[in-house]
TIDRENKOL-815317 format. One record per residue: x, y, z of N, C-alpha, C in turn. Coordinates in steps of 0.2 Angstrom, whole numbers, plus 5000, padded with zeros to 4 digits. Example, Ala and Ser with C-alpha at 12.3 -4.5 7.8 and 13.67 -1.06 7.14 Angstrom:
BEGIN
506649725039506249785039506649845039/506449895035506849955036506450005039/
# end
This chain:
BEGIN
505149945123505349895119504849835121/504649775116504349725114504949665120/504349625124504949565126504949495120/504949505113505149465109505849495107/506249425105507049445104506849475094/507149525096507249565086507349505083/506949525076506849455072506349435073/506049415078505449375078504849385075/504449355071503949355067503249315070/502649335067502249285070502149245061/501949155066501649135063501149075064/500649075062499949015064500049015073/499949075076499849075083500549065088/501149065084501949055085502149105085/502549125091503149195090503849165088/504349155082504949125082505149185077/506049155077506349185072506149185066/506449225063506249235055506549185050/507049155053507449095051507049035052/506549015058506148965060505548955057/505449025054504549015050504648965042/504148945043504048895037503348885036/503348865029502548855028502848805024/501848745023502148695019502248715010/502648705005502548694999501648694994/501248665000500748664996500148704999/500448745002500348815004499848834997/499148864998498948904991499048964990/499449004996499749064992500549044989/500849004992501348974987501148964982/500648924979500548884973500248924969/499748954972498949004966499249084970/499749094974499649174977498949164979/498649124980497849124984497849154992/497849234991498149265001497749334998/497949365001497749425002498449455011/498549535008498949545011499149615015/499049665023499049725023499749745024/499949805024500449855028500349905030/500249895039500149945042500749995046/500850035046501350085047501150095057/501750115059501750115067502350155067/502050205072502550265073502650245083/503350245083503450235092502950185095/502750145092502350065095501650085093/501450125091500850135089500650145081/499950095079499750075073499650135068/499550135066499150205061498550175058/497950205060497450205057497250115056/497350075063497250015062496549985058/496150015063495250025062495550015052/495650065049495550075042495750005039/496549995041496849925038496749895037/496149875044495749795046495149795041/494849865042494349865035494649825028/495049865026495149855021495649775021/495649745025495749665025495449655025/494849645029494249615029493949625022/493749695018493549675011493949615007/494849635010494949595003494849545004/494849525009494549425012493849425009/493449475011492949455008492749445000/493349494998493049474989493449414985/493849384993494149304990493949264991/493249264996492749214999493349175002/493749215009494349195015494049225021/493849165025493549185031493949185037/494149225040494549215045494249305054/493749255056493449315061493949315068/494249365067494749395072494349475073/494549485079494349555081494749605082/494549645082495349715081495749685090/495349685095495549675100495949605098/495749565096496349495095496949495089/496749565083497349585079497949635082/497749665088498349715091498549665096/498149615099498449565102498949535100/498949505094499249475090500049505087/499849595084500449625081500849655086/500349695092500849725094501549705098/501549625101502349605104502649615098/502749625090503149615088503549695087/503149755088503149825088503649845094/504349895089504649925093504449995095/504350015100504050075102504650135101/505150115101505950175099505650185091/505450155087505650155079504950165077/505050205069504550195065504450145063/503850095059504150025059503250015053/503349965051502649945047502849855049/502149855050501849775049501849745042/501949695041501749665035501549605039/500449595034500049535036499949525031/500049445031499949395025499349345027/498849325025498349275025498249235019/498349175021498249145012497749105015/497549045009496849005011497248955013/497748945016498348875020498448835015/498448765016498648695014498348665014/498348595009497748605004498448525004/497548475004498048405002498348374996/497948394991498248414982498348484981/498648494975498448544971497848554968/497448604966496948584964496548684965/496348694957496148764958495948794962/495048754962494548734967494548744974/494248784977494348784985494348734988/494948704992494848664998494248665002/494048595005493548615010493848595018/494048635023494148625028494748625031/495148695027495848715026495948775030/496448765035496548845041496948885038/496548955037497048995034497649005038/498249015033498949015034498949095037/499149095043499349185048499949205046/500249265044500949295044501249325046/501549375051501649445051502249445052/502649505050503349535053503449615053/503549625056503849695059504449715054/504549785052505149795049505349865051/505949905051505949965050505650015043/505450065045505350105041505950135035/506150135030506650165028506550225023/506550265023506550355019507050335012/506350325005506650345001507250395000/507750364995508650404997508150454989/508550504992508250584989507650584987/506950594993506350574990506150664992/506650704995506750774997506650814991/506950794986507050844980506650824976/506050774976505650724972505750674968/505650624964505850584961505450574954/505650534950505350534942505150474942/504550474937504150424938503850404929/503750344926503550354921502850304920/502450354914501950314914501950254909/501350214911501450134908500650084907/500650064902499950044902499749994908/499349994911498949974916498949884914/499249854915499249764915498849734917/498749744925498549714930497649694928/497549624934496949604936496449664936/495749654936495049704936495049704942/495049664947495049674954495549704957/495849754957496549804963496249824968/495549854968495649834975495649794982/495749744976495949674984496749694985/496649684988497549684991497849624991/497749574986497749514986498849514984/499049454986499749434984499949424976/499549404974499749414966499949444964/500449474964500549554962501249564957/501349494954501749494947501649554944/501049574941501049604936501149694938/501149694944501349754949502249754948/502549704952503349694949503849714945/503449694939503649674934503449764931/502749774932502849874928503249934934/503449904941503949944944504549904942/504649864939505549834939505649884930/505249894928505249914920505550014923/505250044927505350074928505850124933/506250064936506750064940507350044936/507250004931507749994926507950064922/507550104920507450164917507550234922/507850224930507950274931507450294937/506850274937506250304939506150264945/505650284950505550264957504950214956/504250234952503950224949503550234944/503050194944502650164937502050184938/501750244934501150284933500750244929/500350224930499750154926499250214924/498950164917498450194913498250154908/497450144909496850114904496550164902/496450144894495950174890495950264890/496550284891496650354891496650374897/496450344906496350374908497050344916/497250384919497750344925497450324930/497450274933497450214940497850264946/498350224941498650224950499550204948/500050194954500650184953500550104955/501150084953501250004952501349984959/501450034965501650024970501150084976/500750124971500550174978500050204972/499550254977499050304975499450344973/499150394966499050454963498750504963/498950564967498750634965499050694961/498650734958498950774956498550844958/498850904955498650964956498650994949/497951004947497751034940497551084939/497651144936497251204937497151214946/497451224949497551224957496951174960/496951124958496351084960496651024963/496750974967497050924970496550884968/496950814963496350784959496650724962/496550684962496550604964495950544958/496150494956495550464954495150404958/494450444958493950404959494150334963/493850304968494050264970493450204967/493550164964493350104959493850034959/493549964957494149914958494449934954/494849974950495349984945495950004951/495950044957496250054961496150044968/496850034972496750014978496550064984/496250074988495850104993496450124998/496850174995497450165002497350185005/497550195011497550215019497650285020/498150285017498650345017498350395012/498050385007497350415003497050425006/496550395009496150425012496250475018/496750455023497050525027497050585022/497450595016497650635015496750685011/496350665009495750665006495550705013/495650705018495150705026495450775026/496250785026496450815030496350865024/496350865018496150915011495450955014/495150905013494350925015494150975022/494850955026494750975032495151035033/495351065028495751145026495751175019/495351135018494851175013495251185007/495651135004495751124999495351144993/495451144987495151144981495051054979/494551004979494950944979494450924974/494650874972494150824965494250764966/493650704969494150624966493650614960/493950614954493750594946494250574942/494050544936494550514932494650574928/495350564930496150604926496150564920/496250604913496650574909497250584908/497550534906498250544906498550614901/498350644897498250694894498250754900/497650744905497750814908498250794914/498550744916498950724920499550734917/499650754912500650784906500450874908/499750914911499950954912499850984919/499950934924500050944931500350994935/500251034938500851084940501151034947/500950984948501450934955500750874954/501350834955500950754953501350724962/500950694963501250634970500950564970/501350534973501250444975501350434981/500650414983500550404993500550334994/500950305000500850235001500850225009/500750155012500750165020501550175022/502250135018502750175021503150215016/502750255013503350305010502850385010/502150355012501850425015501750455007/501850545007501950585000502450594997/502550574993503350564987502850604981/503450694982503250724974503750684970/503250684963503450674957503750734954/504350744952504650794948504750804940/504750734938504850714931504350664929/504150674923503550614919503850624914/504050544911504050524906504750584903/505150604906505650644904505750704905/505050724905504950784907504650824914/504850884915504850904921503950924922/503850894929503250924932503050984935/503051034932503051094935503551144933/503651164939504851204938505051144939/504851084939505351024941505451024948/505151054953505451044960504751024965/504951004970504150994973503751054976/503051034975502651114974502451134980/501951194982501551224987501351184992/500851144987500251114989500651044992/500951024990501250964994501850984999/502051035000502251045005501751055012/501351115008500651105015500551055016/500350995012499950935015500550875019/501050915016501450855019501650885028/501650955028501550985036500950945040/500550965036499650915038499750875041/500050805036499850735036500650735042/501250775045501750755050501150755057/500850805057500550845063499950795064/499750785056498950735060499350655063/499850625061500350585063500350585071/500650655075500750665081500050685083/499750695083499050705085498650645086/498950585083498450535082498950475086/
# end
């Protein structure tokens, strides 16, 4: 165990409760979501695949011109009091560009970004065992996804559409071809092929993607990352949605219909054996 009392969070170089953190109103992720934000996954007090997170912070810092140089050494410094070593648990980090003495679109000049974190338990999708349905939905979102930026309205609002209907998530698609879920990465199995799309800013760079891409390659999968249309994604024989806390979630149903014989396939049980064992391995 951690010596912080449960509940506590960090913020701006302070360990308190989660009741005590405040940030000011003129906060720019408050006002413009001007932040940028990761979830790193931890099994028994240990990170998964930190190195990768921090990368891909660091990107999306970088494609909002947010400078904030911390070293992995002072970020495990930082998260790990809050990690219970008994429990599966994910981090959630928030950086915004801070407080700002107006409003004002424009970048502030000489503003300390706003620090976040808290620790949660991990919770297992209820029935993600038999697989879940998911429907597709035309792609809303900003041309940047791969920032992991806080703005994510329009993510929301196409999983709340979807949830309303039954469905766990929202399979996204421009221009005939699919992205991604409003919440997670997209693979499918076509013609015995394990397809994913191309990684591009139409989609985010998960974590948990790329594991599962490493460990395909690394047992010799059949595998392809290229743009899927949504056409040959209706004939999938198993479709899945990967994220850093729900891991692999087969899709059983699209848009009403069933994927496959409707139950979860081969190949996703192999990789989900993989991805437990690279987990303890690691």
């Amino acid at each position: 165990m951690n010596n912080l009392v449960e509940g506590q969070v960090y913020l701006n170089g302070e360990y308190l409760p989660l009741s005590e953190a405040k940030v000011s109103v003129l906060d720019r992720g408050f006002l413009f979501g001007d932040g940028v934000y990761e979830v790193i996954p931890s099994y028994s007090g240990h990170l998964f695949r930190m190195q990768d997170h921090l990368d891909r912070l660091q990107d999306s810092m970088n494609n909002i011109r947010l400078q904030l140089p911390y070293s992995f050494e002072q970020w495990m410094e930082i998260l790990t009091p809050l990690l219970d070593k008994t429990k599966d648990q994910y981090i959630y980090l928030q950086i915004t560009r801070g407080v700002a003495a107006t409003r004002d679109h424009a970048f502030p000049k000489d503003t300390v970004p706003t620090v976040f974190a808290m620790c949660s338990d991990i919770k297992p999708l209820a029935g993600v065992e038999a697989g879940v349905k998911a429907l597709t939905m035309e792609d809303s979102r900003w041309e940047m996804c791969n920032v992991k930026a806080t703005t994510l309205l329009a993510n929301v609002l196409l999983r709340q559409q979807a949830v309303e209907q039954g469905c766990a998530e929202a399979i996204l698609h421009r221009n005939g071809y699919v992205t991604e879920g409003a919440a997670s990465n997209l693979f499918a199995v076509i013609d015995g092929i394990l397809m994913t799309p191309e990684k591009t800013t139409e989609i985010l760079p998960g974590i948990t993607r790329k594991v599962i891409l490493e460990l395909a390659q690394a047992n010799n999968f059949k595998l392809s990352e290229e743009i899927i249309s949504l056409e040959a994604l209706k004939t999938a024989s198993e479709i899945w949605i990967t994220s850093s806390t729900r891991e692999i979630i087969p899709v059983v149903e699209l848009d009403s219909t069933p994927v496959g014989d409707g139950s979860p396939g081969p190949i996703f049980y192999k990789m989900k054996q993989l991805f437990q064992e690279y987990k303890k391995s690691v």
